[in-house]
FIRO-905475 format. One record per residue (C-alpha): residue number from 1; residue in three letters; x, y, z. Coordinates in steps of 0.001 Angstrom, whole numbers. Each point is the difference from the previous one (the first is absolute). Layout:
BEGIN
<r num="NUM" residu="ALA" c1="X" c2="Y" c3="Z"/>
...
END
This chain:
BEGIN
<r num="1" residu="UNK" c1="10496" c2="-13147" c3="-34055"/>
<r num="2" residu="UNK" c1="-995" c2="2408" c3="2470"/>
<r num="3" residu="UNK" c1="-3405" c2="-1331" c3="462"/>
<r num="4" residu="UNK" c1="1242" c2="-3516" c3="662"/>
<r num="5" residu="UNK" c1="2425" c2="1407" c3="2925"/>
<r num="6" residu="UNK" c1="-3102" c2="1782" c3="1377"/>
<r num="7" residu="UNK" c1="-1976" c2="-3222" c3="25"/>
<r num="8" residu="UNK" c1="2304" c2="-1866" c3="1596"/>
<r num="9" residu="UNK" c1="362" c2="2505" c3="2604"/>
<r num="10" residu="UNK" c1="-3141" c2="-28" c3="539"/>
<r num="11" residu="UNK" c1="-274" c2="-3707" c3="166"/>
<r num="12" residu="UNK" c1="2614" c2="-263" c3="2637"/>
<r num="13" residu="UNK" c1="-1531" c2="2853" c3="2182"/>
<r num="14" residu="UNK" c1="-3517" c2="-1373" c3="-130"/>
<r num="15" residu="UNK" c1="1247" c2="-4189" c3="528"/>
<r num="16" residu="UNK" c1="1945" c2="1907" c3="3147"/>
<r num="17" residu="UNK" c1="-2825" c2="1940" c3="1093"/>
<r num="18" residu="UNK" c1="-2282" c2="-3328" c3="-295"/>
<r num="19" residu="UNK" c1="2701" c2="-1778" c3="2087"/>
<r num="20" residu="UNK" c1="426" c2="2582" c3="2384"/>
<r num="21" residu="UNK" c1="-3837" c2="-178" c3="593"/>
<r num="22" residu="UNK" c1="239" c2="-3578" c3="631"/>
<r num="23" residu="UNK" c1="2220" c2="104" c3="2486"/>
<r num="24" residu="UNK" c1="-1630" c2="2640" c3="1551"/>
<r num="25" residu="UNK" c1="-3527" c2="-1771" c3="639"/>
<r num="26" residu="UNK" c1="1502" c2="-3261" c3="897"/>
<r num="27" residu="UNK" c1="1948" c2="1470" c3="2814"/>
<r num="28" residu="UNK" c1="-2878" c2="2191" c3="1241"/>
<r num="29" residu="UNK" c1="-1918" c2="-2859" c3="117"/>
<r num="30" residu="UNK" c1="2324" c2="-2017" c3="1981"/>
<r num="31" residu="UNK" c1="702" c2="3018" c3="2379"/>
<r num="32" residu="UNK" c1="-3647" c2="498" c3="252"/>
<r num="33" residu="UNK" c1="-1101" c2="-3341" c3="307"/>
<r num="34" residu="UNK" c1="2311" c2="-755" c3="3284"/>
<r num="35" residu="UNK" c1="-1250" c2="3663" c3="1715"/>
<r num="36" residu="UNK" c1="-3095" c2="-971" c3="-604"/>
<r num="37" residu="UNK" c1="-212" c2="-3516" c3="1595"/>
<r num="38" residu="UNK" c1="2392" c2="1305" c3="3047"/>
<r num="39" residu="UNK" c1="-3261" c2="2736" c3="82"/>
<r num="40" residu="UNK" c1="-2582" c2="-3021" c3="-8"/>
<r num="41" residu="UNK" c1="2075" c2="-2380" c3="1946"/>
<r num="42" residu="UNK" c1="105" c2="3242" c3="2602"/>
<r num="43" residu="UNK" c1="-3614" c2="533" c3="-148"/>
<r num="44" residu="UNK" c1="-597" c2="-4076" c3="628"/>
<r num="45" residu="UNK" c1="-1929" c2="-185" c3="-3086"/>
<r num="46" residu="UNK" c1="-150" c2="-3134" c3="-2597"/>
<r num="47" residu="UNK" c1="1181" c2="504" c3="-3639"/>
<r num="48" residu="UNK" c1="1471" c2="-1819" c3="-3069"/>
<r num="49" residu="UNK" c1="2541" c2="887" c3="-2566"/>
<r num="50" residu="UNK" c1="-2848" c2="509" c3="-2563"/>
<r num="51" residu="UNK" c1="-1800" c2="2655" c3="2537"/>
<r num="52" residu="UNK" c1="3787" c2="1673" c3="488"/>
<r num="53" residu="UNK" c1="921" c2="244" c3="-3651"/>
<r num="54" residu="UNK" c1="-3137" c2="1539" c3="-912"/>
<r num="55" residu="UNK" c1="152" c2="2477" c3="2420"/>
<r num="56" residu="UNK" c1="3934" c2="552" c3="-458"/>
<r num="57" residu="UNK" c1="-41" c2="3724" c3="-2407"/>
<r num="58" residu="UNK" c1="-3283" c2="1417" c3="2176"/>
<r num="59" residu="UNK" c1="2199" c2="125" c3="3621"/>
<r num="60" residu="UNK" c1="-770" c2="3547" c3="848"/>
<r num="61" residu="UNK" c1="3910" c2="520" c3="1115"/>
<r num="62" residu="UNK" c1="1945" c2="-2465" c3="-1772"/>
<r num="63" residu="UNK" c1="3792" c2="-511" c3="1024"/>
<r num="64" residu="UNK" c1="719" c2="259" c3="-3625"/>
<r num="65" residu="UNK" c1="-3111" c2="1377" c3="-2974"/>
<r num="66" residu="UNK" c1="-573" c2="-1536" c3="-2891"/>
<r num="67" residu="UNK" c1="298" c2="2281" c3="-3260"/>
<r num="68" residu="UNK" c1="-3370" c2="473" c3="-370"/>
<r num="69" residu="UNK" c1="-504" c2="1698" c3="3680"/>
<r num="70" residu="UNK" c1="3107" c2="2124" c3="-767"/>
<r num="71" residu="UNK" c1="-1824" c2="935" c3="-3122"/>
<r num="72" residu="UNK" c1="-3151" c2="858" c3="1603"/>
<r num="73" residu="UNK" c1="1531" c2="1920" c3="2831"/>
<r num="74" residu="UNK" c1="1940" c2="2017" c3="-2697"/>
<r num="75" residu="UNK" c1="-3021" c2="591" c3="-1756"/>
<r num="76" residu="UNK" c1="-1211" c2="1870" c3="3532"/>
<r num="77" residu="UNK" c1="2754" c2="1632" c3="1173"/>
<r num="78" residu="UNK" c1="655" c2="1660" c3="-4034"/>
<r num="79" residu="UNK" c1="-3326" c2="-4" c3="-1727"/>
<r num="80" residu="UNK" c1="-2525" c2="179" c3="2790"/>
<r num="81" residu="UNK" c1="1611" c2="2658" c3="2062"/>
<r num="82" residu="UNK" c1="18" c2="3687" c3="-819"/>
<r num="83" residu="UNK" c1="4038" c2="1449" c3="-317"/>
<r num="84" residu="UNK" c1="-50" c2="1841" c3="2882"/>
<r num="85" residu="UNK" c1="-1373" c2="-2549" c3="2132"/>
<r num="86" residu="UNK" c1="2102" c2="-1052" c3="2819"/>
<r num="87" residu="UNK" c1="-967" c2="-3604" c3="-876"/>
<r num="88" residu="UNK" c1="1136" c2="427" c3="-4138"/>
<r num="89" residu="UNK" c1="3648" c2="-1514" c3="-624"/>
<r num="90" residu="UNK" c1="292" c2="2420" c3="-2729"/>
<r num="91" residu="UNK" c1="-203" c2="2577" c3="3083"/>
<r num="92" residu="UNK" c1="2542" c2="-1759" c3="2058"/>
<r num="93" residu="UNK" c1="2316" c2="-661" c3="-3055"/>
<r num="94" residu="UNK" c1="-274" c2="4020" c3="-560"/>
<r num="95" residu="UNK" c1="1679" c2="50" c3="3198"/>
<r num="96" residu="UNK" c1="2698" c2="-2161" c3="-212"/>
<r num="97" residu="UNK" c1="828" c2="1441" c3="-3680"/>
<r num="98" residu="UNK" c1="484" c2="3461" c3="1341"/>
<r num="99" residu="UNK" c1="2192" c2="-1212" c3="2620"/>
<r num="100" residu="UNK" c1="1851" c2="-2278" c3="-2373"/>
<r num="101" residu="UNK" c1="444" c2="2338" c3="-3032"/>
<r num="102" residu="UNK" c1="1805" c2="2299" c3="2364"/>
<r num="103" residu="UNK" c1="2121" c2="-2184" c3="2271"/>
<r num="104" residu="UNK" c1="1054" c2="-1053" c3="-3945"/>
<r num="105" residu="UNK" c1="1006" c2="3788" c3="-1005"/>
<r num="106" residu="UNK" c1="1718" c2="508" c3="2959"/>
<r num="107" residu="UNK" c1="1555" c2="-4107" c3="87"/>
<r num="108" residu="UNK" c1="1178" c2="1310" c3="-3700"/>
<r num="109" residu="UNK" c1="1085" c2="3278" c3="247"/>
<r num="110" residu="UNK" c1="2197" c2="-806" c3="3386"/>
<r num="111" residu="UNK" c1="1586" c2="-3211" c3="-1869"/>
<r num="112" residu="UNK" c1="1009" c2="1934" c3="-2821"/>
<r num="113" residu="UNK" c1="1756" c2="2640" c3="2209"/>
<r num="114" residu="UNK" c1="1751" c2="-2539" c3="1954"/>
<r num="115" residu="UNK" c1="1507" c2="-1897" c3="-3410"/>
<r num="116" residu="UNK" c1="908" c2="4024" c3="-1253"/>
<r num="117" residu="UNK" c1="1857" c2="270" c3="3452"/>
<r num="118" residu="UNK" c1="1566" c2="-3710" c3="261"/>
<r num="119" residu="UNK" c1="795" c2="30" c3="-3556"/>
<r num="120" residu="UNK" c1="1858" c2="3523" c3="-48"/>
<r num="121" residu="UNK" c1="1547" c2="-208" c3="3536"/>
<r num="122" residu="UNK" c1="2217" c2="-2954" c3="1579"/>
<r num="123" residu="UNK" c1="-88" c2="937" c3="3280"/>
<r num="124" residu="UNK" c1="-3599" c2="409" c3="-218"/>
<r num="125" residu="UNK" c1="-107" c2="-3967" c3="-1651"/>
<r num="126" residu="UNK" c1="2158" c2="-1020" c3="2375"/>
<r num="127" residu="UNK" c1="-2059" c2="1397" c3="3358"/>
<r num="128" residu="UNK" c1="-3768" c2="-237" c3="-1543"/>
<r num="129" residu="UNK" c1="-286" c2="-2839" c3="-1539"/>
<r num="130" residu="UNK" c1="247" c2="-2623" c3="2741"/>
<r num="131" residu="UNK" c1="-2668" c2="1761" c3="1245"/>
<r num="132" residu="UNK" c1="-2226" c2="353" c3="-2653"/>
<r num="133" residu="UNK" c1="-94" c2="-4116" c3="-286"/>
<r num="134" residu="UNK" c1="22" c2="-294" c3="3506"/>
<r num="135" residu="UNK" c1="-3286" c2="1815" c3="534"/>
<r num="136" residu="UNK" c1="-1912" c2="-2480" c3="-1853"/>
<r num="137" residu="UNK" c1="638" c2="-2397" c3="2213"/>
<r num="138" residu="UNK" c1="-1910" c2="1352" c3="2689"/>
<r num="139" residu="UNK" c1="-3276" c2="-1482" c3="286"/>
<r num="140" residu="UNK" c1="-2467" c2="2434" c3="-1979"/>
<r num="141" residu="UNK" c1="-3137" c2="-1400" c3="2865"/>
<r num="142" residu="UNK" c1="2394" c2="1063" c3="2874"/>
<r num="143" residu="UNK" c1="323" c2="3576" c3="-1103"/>
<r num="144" residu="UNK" c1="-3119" c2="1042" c3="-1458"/>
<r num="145" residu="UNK" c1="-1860" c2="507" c3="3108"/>
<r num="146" residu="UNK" c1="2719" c2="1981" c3="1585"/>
<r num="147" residu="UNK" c1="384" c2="2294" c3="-3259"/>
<r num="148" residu="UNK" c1="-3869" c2="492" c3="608"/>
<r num="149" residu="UNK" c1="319" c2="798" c3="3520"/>
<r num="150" residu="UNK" c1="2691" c2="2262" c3="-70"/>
<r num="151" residu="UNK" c1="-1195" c2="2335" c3="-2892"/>
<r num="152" residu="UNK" c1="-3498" c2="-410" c3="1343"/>
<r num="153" residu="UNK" c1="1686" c2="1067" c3="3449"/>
<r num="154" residu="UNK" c1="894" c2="3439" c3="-2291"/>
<r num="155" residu="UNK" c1="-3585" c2="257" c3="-1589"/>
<r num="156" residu="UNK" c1="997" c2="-1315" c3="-3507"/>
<r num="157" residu="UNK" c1="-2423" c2="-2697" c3="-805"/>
<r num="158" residu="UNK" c1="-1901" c2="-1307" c3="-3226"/>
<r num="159" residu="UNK" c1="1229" c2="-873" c3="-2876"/>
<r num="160" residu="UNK" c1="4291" c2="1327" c3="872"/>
<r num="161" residu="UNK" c1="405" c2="-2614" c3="2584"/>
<r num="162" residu="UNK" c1="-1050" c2="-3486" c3="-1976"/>
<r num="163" residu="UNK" c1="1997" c2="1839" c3="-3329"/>
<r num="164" residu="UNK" c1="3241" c2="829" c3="2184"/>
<r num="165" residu="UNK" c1="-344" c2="-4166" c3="523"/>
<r num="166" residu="UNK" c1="-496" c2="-745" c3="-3487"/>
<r num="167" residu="UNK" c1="3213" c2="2353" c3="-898"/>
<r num="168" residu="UNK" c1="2104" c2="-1712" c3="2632"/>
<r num="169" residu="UNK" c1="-916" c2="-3411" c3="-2154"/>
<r num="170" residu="UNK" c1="-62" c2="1835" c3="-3690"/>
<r num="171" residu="UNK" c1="3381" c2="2051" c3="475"/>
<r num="172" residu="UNK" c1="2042" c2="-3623" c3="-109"/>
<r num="173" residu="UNK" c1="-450" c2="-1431" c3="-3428"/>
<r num="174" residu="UNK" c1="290" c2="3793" c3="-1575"/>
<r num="175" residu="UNK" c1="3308" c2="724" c3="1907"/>
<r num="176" residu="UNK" c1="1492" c2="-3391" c3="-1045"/>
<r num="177" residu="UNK" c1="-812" c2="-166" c3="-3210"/>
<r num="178" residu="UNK" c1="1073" c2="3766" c3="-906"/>
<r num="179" residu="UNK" c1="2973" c2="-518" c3="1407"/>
<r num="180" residu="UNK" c1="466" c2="-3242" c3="-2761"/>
<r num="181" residu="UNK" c1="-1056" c2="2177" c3="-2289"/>
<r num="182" residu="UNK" c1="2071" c2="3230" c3="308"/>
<r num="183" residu="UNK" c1="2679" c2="-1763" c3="-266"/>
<r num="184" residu="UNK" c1="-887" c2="-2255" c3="-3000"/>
<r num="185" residu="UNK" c1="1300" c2="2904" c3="-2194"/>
<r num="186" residu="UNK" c1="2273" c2="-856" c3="-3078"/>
<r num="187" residu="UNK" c1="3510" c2="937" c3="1651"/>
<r num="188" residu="UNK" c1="1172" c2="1169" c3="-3730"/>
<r num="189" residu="UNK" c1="-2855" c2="2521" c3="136"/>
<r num="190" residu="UNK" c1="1193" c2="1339" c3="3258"/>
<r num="191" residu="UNK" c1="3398" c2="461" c3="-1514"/>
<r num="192" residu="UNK" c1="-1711" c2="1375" c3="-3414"/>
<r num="193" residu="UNK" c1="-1999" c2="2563" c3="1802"/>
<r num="194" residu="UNK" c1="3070" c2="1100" c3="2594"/>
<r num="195" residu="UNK" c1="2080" c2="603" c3="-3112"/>
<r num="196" residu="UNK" c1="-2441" c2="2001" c3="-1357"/>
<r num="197" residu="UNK" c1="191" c2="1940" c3="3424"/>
<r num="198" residu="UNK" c1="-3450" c2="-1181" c3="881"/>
<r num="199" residu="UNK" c1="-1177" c2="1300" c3="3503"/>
<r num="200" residu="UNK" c1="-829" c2="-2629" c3="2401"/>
<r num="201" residu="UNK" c1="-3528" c2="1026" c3="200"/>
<r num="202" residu="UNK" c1="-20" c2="-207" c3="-3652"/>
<r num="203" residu="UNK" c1="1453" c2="-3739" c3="-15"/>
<r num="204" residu="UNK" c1="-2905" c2="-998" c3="2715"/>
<r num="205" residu="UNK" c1="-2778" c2="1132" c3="-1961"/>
<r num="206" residu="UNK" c1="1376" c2="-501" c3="-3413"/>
<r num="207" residu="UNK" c1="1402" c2="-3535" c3="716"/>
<r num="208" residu="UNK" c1="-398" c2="-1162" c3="3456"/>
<r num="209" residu="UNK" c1="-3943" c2="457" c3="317"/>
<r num="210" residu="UNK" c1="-676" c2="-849" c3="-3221"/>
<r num="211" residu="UNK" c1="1964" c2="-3757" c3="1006"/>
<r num="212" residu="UNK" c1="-2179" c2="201" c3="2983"/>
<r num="213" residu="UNK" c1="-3272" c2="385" c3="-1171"/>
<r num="214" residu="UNK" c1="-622" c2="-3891" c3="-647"/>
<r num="215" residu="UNK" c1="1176" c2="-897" c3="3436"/>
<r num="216" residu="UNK" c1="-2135" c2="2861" c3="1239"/>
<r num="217" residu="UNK" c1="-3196" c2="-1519" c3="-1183"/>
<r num="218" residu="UNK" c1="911" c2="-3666" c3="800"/>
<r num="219" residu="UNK" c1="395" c2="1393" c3="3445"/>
<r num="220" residu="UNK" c1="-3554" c2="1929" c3="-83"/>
<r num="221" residu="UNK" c1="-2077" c2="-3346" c3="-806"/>
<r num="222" residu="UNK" c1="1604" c2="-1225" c3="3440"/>
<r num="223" residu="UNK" c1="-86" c2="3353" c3="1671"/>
<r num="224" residu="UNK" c1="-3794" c2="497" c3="-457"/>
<r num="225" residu="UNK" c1="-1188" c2="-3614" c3="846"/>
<r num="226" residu="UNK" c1="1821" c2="196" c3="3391"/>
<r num="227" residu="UNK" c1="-1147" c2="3286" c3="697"/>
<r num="228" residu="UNK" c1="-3578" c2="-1119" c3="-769"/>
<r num="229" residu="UNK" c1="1086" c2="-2742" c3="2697"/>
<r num="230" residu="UNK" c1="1456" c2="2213" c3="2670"/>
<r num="231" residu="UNK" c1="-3362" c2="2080" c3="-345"/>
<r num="232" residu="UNK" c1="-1691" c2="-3037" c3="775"/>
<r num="233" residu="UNK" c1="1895" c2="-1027" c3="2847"/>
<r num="234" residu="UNK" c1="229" c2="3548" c3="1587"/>
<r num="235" residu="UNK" c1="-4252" c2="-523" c3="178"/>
<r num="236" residu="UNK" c1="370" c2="-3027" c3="2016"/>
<r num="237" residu="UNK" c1="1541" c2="718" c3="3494"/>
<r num="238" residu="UNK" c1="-1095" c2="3593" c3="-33"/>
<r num="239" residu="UNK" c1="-3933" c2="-819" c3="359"/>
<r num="240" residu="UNK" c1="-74" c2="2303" c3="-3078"/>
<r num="241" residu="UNK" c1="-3775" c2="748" c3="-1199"/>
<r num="242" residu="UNK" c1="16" c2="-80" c3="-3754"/>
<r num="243" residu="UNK" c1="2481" c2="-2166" c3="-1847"/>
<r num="244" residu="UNK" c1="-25" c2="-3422" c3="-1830"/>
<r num="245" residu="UNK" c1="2461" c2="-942" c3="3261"/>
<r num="246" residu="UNK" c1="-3065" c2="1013" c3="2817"/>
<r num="247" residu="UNK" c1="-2613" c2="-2097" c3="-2360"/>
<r num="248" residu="UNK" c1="2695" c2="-2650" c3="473"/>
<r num="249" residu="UNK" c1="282" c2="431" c3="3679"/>
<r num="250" residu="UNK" c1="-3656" c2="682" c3="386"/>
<r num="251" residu="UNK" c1="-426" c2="-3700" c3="-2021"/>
<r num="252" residu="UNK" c1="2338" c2="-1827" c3="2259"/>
<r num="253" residu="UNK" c1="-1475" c2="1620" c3="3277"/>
<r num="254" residu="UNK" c1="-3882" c2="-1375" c3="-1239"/>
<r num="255" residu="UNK" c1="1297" c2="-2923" c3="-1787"/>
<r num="256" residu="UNK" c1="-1360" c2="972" c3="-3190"/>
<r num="257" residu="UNK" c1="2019" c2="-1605" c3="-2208"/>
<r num="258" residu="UNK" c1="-1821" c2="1020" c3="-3086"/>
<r num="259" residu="UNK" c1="841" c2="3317" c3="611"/>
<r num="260" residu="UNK" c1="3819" c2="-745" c3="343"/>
<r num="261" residu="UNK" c1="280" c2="-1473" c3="-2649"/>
<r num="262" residu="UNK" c1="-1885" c2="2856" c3="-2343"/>
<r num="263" residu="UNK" c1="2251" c2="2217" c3="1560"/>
<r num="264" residu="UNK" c1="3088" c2="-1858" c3="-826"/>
<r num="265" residu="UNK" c1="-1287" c2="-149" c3="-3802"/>
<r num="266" residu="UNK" c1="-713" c2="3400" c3="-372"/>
<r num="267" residu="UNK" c1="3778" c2="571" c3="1596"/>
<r num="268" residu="UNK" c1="1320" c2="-2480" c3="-2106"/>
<r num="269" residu="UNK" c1="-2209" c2="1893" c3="-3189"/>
<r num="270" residu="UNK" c1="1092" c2="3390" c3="874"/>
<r num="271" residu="UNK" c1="3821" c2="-1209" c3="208"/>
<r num="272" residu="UNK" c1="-566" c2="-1436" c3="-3306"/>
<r num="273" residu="UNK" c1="-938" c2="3456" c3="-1700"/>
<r num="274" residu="UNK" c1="2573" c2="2220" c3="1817"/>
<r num="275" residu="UNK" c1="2303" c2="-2610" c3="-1259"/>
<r num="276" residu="UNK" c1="-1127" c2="-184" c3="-3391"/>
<r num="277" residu="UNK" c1="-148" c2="4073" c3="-584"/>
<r num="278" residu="UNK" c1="3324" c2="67" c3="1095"/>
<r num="279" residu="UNK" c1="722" c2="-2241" c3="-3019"/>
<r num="280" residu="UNK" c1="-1843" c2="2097" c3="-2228"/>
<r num="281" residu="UNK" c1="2239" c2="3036" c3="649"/>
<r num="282" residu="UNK" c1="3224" c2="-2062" c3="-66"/>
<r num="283" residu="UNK" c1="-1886" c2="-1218" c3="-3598"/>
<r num="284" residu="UNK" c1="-424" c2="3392" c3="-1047"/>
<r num="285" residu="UNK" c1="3928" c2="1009" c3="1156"/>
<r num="286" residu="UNK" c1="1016" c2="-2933" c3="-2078"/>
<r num="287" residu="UNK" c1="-1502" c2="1000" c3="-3136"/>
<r num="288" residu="UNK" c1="1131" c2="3816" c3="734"/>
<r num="289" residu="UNK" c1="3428" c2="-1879" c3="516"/>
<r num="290" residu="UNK" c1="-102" c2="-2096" c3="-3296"/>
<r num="291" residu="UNK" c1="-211" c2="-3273" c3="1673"/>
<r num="292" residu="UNK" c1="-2477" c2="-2745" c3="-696"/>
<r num="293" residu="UNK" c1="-2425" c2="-757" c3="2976"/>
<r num="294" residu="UNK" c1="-1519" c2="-3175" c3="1000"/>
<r num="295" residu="UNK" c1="-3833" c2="1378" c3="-702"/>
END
């Protein structure tokens, strides 16, 4: 039974990939084909469709790659580079990791706080909540570079100032959804444990946190992918050096538009896994819990 559900996943995921594919090479060559007769028609030169199709997937700087030159500038910028070249994406995404893995402990940590606070204190509901949904409506691209500035202004550079972006993104989701889940407590276990003259830090951690904990980790799969995002970001109107955001701003500056969009699927690749380890250790929670899991 298994085996059949695992074949027909399979199936589906290939026929979408094939489809996907498709799609992809028919628009490239449609893109491609009209920038290169506006190039010819430029240069005053004769050609036919036959001379333009054939010539569609070998434009040096295509307005949109077909799969295969993504795949072959992968292969370069991964296999044939050395790690700690500046021109390896496993280099740059090294980089952007370090800043996202700790804009997402400090996102996590400061979202937790703030539900512990809102949760326990009215008046602190009451006067900090507004503004913790207010700040994410503030355009993340219109305060990055002024975060940079200012703590580069007080010699704190590196890796702090692009994480301090991805914890103003990352501290959200956390906050929200710990504040659901504080207060998703049984109310007749509240009242079991008072009568038992239960402490109120006894009650959180016996009952309250452990209610949380599934919110908690629903809130980390979102918490880490837009912290991997505000990384990115923070690397593109700072002129930063290393980062998969500077080998998209270098790709946009050159028009290389191979190497845009290798950077966007090692981004999108690197989400994936931060995403998916989080799921492991909710998984592993689960089970330590008693509950079934979806793997």
């Amino acid at each position: 039974m298994k085996s059949n559900t695992w074949t027909k996943k399979a199936f589906s995921l290939i026929s979408l990939l094939i489809i996907v594919l498709a799609i992809w090479y028919l628009v490239a060559l449609v893109m491609n084909s009209n920038q290169l007769i506006n190039n010819l028609e430029r240069k005053k030169q004769e050609w036919s469709y036959l001379q333009v199709f054939s010539q569609a997937y070998e434009v040096k700087r295509p307005m949109l790659p077909a799969p295969h030159q993504v795949a072959q500038e992968l292969s370069r910028s991964i296999l044939d580079k050395p790690i700690t070249s500046k021109r390896s994406l496993i280099y740059h995404a090294q980089i952007t990791l370090n800043s996202t893995l700790l804009g997402f402990v400090f996102g996590s940590i400061l979202g937790i706080l703030i539900a512990i606070g809102i949760v326990h204190n009215k008046t602190l509901e009451a006067s900090l909540m507004p503004w913790v949904i207010a700040s994410q409506t503030i355009p993340i691209l219109a305060i990055a570079p002024i975060i940079v500035v200012v703590l580069g202004a007080i010699n704190i550079t590196g890796v702090v100032p692009k994480a301090i972006i991805s914890m103003y993104l990352s501290f959200f989701p956390v906050t929200i959804a710990m504040v659901k889940g504080l207060r998703s407590s049984d109310r007749l276990l509240e009242e079991l444990m008072h009568t038992y003259s239960a402490t109120s830090k006894e009650i959180f951690w016996k009952l309250r946190w452990y209610s949380a904990q599934p919110y908690l980790f629903a809130s980390l799969k979102v918490a880490i992918a837009v912290a991997l995002v505000g990384a990115i970001v923070a690397e593109l109107p700072t002129g930063a050096q290393g980062g998969l955001g500077s080998r998209l701003l270098s790709g946009s500056y050159y028009g290389q538009t191979e190497q845009i969009w290798v950077a966007l699927i090692v981004a999108t690749t690197l989400g994936s896994l931060l995403v998916w380890l989080v799921g492991l250790a909710e998984n592993a929670l689960l089970r330590r819990r008693g509950e079934s899991t979806n793997a």
